[in-house]
TORZATI-303994 format. One record per residue (C-alpha): residue number from 1; residue in one letter; x negated, y, z. Coordinates in pm, 1 decimal, decimal comma. Layout:
N
rec num NUM; residuo A; px X; py Y; pz Z
...
This chain:
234
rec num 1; residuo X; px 769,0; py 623,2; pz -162,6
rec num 2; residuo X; px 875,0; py 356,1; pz 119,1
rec num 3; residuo X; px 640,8; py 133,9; pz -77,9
rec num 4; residuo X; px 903,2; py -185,6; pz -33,8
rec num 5; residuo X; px 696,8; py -342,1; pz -358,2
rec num 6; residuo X; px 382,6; py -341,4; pz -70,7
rec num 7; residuo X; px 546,3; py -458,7; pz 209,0
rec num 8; residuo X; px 681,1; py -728,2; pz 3,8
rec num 9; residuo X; px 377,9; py -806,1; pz -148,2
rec num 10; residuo X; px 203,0; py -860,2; pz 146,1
rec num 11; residuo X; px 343,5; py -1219,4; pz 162,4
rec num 12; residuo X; px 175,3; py -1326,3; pz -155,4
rec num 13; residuo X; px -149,8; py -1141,2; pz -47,0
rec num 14; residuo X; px -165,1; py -1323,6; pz 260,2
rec num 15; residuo X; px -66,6; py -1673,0; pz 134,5
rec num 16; residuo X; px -300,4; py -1697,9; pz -164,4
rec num 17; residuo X; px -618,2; py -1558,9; pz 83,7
rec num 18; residuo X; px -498,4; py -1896,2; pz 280,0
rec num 19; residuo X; px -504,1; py -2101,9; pz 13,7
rec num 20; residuo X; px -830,8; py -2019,1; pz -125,1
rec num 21; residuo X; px -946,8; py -2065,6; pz 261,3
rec num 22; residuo X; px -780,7; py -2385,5; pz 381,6
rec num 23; residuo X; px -653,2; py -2172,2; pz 703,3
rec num 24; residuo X; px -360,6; py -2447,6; pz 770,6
rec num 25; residuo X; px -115,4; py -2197,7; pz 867,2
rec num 26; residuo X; px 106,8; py -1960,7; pz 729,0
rec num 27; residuo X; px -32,9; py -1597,8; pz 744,4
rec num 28; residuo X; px 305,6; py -1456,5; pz 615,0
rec num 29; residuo X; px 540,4; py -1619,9; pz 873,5
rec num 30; residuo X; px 304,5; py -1529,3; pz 1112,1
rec num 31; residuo X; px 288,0; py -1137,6; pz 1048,2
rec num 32; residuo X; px 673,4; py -1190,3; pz 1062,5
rec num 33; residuo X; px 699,3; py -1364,7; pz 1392,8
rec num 34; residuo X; px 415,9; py -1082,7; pz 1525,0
rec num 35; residuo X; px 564,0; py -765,1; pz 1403,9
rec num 36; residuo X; px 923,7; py -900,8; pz 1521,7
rec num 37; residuo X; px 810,2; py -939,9; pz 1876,0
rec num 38; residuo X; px 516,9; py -685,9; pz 1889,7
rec num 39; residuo X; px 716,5; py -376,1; pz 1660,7
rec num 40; residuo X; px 395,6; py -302,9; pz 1543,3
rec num 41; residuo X; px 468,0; py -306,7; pz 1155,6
rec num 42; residuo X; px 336,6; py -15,5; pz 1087,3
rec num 43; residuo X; px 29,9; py -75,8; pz 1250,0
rec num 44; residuo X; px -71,2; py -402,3; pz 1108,3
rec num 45; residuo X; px 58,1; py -277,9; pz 734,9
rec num 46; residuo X; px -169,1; py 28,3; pz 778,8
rec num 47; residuo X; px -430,7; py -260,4; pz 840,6
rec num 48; residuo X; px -325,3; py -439,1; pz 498,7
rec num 49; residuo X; px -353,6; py -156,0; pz 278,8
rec num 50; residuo X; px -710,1; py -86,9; pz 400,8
rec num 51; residuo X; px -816,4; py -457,1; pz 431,9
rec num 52; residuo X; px -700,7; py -436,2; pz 40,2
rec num 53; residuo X; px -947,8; py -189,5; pz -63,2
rec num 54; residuo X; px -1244,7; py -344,6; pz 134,1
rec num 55; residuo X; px -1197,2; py -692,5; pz 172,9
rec num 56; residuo X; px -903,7; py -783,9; pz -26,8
rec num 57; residuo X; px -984,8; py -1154,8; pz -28,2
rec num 58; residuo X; px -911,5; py -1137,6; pz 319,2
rec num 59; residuo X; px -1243,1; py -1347,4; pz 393,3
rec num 60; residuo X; px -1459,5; py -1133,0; pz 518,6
rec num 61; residuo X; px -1595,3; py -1304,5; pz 904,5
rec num 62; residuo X; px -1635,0; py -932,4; pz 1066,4
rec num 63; residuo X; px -1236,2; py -896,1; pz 1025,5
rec num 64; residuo X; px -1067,9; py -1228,4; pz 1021,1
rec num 65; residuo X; px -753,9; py -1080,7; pz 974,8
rec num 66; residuo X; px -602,0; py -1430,1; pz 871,5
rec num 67; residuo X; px -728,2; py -1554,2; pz 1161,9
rec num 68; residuo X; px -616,9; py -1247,9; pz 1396,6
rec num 69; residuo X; px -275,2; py -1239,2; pz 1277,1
rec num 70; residuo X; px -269,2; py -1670,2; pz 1345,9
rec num 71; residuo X; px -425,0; py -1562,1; pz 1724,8
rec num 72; residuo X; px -127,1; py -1289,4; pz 1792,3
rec num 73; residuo X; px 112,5; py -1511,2; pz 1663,0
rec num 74; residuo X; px -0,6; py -1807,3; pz 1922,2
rec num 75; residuo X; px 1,1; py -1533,6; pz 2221,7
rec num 76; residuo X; px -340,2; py -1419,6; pz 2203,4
rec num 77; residuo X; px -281,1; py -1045,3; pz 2084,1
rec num 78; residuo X; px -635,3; py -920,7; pz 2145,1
rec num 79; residuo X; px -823,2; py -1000,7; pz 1826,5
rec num 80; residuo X; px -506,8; py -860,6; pz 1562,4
rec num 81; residuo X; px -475,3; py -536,7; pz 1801,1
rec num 82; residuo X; px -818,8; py -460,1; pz 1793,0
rec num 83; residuo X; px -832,2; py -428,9; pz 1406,5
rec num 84; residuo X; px -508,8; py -268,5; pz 1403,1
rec num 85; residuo X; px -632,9; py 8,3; pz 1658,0
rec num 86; residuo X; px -994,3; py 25,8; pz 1504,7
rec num 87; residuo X; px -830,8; py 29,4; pz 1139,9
rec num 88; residuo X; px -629,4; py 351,1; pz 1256,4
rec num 89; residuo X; px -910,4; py 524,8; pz 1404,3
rec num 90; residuo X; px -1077,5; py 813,4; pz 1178,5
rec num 91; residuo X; px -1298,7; py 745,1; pz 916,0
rec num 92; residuo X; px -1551,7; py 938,4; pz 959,1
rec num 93; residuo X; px -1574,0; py 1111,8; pz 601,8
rec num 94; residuo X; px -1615,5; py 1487,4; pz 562,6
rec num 95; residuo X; px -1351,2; py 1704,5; pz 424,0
rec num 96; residuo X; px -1612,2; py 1729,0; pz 117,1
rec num 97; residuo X; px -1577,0; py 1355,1; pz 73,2
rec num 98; residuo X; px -1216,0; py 1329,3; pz 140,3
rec num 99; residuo X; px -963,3; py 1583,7; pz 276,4
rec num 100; residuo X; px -682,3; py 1421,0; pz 451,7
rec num 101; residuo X; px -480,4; py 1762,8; pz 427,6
rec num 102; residuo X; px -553,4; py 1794,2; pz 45,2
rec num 103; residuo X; px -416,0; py 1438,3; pz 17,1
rec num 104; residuo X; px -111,1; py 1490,3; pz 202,6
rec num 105; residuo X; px -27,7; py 1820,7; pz 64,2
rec num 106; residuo X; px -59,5; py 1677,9; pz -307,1
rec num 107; residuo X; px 155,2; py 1347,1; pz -194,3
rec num 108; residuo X; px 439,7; py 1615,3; pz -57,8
rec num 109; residuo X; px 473,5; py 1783,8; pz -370,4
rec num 110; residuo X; px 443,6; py 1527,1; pz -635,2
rec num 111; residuo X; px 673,8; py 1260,1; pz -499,0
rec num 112; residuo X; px 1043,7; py 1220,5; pz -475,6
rec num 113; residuo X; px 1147,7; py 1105,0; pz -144,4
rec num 114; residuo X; px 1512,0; py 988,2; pz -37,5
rec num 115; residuo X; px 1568,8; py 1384,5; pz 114,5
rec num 116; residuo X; px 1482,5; py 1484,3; pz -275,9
rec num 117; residuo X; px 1207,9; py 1659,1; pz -349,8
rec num 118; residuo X; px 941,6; py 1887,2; pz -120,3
rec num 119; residuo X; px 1193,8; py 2191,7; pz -198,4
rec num 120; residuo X; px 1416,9; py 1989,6; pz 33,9
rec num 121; residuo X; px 1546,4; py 2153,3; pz 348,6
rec num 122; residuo X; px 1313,9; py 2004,4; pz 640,1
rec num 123; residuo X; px 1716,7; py 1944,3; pz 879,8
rec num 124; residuo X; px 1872,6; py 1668,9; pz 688,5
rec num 125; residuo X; px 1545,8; py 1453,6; pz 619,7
rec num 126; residuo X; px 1554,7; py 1197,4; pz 895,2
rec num 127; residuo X; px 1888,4; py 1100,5; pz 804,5
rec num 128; residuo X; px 1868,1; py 1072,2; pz 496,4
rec num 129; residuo X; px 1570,2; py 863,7; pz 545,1
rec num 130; residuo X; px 1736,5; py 688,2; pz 783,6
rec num 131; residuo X; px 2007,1; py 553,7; pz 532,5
rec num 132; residuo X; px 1795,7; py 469,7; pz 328,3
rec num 133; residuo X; px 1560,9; py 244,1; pz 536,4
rec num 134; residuo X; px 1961,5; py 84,4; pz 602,1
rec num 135; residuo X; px 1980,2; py 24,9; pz 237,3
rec num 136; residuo X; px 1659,2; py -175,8; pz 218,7
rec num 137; residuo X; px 1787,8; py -532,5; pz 165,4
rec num 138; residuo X; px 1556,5; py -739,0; pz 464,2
rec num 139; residuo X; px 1445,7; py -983,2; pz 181,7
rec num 140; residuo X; px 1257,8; py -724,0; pz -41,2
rec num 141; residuo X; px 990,5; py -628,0; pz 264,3
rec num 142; residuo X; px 960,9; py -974,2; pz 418,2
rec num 143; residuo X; px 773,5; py -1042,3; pz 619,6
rec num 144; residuo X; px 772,8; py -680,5; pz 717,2
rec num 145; residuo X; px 1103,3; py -520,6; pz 860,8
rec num 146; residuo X; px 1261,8; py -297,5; pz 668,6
rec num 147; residuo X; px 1188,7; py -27,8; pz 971,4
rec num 148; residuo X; px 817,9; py -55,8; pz 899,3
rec num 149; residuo X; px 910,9; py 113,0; pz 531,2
rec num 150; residuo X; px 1017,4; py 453,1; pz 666,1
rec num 151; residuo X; px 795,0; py 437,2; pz 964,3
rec num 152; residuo X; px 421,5; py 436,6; pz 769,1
rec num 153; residuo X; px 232,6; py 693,2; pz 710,0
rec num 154; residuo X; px 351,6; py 856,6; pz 398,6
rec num 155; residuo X; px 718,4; py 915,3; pz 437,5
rec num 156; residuo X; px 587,2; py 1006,4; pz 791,8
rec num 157; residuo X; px 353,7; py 1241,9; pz 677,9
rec num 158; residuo X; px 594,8; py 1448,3; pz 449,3
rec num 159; residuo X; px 918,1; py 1450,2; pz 697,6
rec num 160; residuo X; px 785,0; py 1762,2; pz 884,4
rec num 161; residuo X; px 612,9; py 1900,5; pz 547,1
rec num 162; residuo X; px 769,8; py 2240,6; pz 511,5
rec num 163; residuo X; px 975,0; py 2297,6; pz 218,9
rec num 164; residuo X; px 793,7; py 2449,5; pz -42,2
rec num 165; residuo X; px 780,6; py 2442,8; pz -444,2
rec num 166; residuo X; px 736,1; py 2099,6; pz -558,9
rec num 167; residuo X; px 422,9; py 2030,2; pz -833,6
rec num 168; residuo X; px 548,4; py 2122,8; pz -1206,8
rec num 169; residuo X; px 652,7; py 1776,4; pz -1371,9
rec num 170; residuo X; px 437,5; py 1663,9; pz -1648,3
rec num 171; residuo X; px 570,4; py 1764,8; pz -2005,0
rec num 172; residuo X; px 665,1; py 1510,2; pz -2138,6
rec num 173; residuo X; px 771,2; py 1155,1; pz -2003,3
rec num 174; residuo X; px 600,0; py 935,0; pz -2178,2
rec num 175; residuo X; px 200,8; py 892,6; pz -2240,1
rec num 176; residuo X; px 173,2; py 854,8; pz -2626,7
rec num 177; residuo X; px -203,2; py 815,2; pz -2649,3
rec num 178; residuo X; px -386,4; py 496,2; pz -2577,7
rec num 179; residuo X; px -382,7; py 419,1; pz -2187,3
rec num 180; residuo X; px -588,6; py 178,7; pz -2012,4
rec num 181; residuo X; px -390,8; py 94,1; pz -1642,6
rec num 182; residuo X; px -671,1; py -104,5; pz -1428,7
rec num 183; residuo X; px -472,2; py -304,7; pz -1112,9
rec num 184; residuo X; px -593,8; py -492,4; pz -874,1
rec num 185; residuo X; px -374,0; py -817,5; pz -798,6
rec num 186; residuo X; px -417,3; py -771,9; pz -441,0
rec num 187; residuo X; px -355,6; py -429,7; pz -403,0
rec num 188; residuo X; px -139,4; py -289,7; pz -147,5
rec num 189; residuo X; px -203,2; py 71,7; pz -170,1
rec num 190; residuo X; px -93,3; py 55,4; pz -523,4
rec num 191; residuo X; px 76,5; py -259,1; pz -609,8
rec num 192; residuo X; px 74,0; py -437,9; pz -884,1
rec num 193; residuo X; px 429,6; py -394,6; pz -962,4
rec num 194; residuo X; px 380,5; py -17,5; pz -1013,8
rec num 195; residuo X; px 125,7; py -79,0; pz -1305,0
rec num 196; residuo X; px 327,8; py -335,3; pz -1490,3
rec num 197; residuo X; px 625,8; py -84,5; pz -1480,3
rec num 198; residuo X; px 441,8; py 177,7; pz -1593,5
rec num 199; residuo X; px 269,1; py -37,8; pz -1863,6
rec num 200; residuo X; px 654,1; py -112,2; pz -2034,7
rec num 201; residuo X; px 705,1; py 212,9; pz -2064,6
rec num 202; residuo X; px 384,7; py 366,5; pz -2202,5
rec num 203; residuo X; px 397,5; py 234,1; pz -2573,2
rec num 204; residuo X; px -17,0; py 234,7; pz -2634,1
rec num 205; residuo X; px -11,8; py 104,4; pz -2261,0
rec num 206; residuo X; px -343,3; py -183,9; pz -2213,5
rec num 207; residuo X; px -277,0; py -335,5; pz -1835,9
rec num 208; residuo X; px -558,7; py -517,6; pz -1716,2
rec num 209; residuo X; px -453,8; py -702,2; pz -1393,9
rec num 210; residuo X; px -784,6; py -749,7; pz -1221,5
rec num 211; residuo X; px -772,6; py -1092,8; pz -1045,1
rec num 212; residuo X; px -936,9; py -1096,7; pz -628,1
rec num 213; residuo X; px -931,0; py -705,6; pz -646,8
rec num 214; residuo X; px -773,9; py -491,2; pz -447,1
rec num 215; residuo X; px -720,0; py -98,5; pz -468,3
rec num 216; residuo X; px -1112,5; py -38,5; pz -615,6
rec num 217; residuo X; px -1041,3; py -233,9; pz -950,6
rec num 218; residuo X; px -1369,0; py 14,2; pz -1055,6
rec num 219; residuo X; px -1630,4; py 60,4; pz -778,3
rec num 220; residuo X; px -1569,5; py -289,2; pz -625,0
rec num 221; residuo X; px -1519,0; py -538,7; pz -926,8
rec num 222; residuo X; px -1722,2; py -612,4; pz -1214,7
rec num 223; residuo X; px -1462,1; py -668,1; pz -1446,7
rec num 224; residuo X; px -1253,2; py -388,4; pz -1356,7
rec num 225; residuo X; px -1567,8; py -141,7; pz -1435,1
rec num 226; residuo X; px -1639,3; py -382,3; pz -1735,0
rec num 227; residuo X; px -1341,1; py -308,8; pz -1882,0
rec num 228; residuo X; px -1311,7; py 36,6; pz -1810,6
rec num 229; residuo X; px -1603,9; py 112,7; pz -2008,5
rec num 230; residuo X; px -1523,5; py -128,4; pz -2351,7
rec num 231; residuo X; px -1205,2; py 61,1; pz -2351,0
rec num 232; residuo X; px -1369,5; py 412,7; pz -2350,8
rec num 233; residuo X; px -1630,2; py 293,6; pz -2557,6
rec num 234; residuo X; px -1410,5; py 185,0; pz -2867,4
């Protein structure tokens, strides 16, 4: 999970929030030209994937983060690494609410990383992280670096994670019953891309590609929660 399809993605996110806003500039070559001189990929992706889920229109006034990223890129890094600082800070939910260790532990067991799988030997990881990071064609994360993909959080999070017996694998591999797959097109926790794969190969699959959302397709858009509820309601 080096989310490339994110980091990628990113570009498009950025561009169309500067579109809909007249900002002059473009957002995308200017995360490029900042993360370049800065190395703080990480940081401002980790900003992304957040701003997705709360203001994925990218137009809310307390953030600016269009704005912010055009500052940095000019010289003026003080507005972009405030948010990137402030977006890395704790959230301040209780382990009731959200566990962090609960989330980590079920990420290290359920996913397939470029080491294998969480029964992996813990020596041997970073490399083969490493090589795979080299195998990352530059294009596919523009205007992130490729560096930024094994760097974030989750591959981050599970390279220490001592081996131990990966989560049974569902079953079967294929979802036979009707599925509704809700996706927000501006979603960079859980791209877009991800859905539509899964969509072609879930035969009863119904994608609905929520347009202005990001990752809350439910809590934070109308139509997502609209159509959430005709589908169970059929």
């Amino acid at each position: 999970m080096l989310y490339e399809d994110s980091l990628g993605h990113s570009a498009r996110v950025l561009r169309t929030a500067c579109r809909e806003q007249g900002c002059g500039f473009d957002p995308a070559y200017d995360l490029a030209k900042v993360v370049r001189r800065d190395g703080n990929g990480v940081g401002v992706f980790n900003l992304l994937v957040i701003a997705s889920i709360i203001d994925p229109k990218l137009n809310n006034p307390r953030f600016a983060v269009l704005d912010a990223l055009h500052a940095s890129a000019g010289g003026d890094r003080a507005r972009l690494d405030g948010l990137v600082a402030g977006f890395s800070g704790p959230s301040g939910e209780t382990p009731a609410d959200f566990s962090s260790g609960l989330h980590a532990a079920t990420l290290c067991a359920d996913s397939r990383w470029p080491w294998g799988d969480a029964a992996a030997p813990v020596e041997g990881r970073e490399r083969a992280l490493k090589l795979a990071v080299h195998r990352i064609r530059p294009a596919d994360v523009w205007p992130f670096e490729r560096e930024t993909a094994g760097g974030q959080g989750i591959p981050q999070t599970c390279l220490p994670w001592p081996a131990s017996r990966p989560n049974r694998a569902a079953p079967g591999r294929t979802l036979t019953m009707p599925v509704l797959l809700l996706a927000g097109d501006r979603d960079l926790s859980t791209p877009v891309q991800w859905a539509r794969e899964l969509a072609a190969t879930t035969p009863k699959a119904e994608l609905v590609v929520v347009e202005g959302a990001g990752h809350s397709t439910q809590s934070r858009s109308d139509e997502g929660a609209r159509a959430a509820q005709e589908f169970l309601l059929r």
